[in-house]
N, C-alpha and C positions, 0 to 999 in steps of 0.2 A: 296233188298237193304234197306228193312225199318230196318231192325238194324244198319245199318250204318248212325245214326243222329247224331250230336253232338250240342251244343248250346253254344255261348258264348255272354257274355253279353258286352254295350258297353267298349269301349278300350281297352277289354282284348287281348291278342295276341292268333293268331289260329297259326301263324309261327313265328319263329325268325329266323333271319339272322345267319349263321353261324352253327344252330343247322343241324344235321342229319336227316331225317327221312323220310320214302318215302310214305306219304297219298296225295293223289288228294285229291281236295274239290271241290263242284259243291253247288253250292249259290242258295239252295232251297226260303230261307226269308232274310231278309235285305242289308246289304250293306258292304262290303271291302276294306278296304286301302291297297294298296299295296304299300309299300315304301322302296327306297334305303338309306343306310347311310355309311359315312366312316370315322364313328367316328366324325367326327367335325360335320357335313352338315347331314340332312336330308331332302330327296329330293321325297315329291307321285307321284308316275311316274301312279298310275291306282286308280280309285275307280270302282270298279265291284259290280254287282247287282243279281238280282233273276236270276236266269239261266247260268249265268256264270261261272267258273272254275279258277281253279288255281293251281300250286302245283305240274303241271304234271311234270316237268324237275328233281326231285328227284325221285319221281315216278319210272323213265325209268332210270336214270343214278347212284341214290343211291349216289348223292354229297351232300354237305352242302348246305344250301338252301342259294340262292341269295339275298333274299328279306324278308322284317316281312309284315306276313297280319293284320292289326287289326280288330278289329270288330266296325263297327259305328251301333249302336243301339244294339237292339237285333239281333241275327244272327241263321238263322238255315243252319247248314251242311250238306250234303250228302258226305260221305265219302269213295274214293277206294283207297284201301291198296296191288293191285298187278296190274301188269299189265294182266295176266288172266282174274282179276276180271272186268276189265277196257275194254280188250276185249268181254268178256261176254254183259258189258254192253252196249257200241256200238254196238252188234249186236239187241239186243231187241229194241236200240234207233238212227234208222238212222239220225233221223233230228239232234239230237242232234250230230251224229259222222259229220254231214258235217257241223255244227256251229262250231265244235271242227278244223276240218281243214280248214276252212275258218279264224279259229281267230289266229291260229296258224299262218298259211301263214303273215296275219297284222301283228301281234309281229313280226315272223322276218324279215318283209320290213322294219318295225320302228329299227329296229338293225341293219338291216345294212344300214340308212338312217345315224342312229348315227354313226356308225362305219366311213362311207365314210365321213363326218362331220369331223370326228377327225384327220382322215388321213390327208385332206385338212389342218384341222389347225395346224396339227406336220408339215409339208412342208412349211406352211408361214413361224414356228418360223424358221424352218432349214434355208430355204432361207435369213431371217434380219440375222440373225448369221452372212453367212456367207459374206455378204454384207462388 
């Protein structure tokens, strides 16, 4: 994986929202913003650090990405560009494959914490409506 480095200097973007493209990143040096926006509103939902990941949901599914990462400071990448390559690497790095399904499992409690959130507040306004 050592030719898979990348470097980006502060605030540059490693993703954009909206763009296509299916690399993981794993946060060998510095630090990541991970932010939402919808056009009006921009909202850091994560900043991630040395050993942590991102990226994988295009990865596996080949959709537009959800989120922009920036770079706060300098930033070093480790980058996988297939899923092969990603299973490769989980096999050489188990501590790493069980941080990887550990972090995953958290992100989707946090999704569907927000998801059950929202449901609740479509049902209040349904309910004043219909009042």
């Amino acid at each position: 994986m050592a030719k898979s480095i990348v470097y980006f200097q502060n605030g540059e973007k490693i993703i954009e929202a909206g763009k296509v493209e299916t690399r993981m990143y794993i946060i060998l040096d510095g630090k990541v913003q991970i932010s939402l926006s919808d056009k009006i509103e921009k909202v850091i939902v994560a900043q991630l650090e040395k050993g942590d990941f991102f990226g994988e949901i295009s990865l596996f599914n080949k959709i537009p990405r959800s989120a922009t990462a920036t770079a706060i400071g300098n930033v070093k990448l480790a980058y996988i560009d297939s899923v092969e390559m990603l299973r490769q690497f989980l096999i050489k790095n188990p501590v790493f494959a069980a941080k990887m399904v550990h972090t995953l499992a958290q992100r989707l409690a946090k999704t569907d914490e927000i998801l059950v959130g929202k449901i609740s507040e479509l049902n209040r306004i349904k309910i004043t409506r219909d009042i």
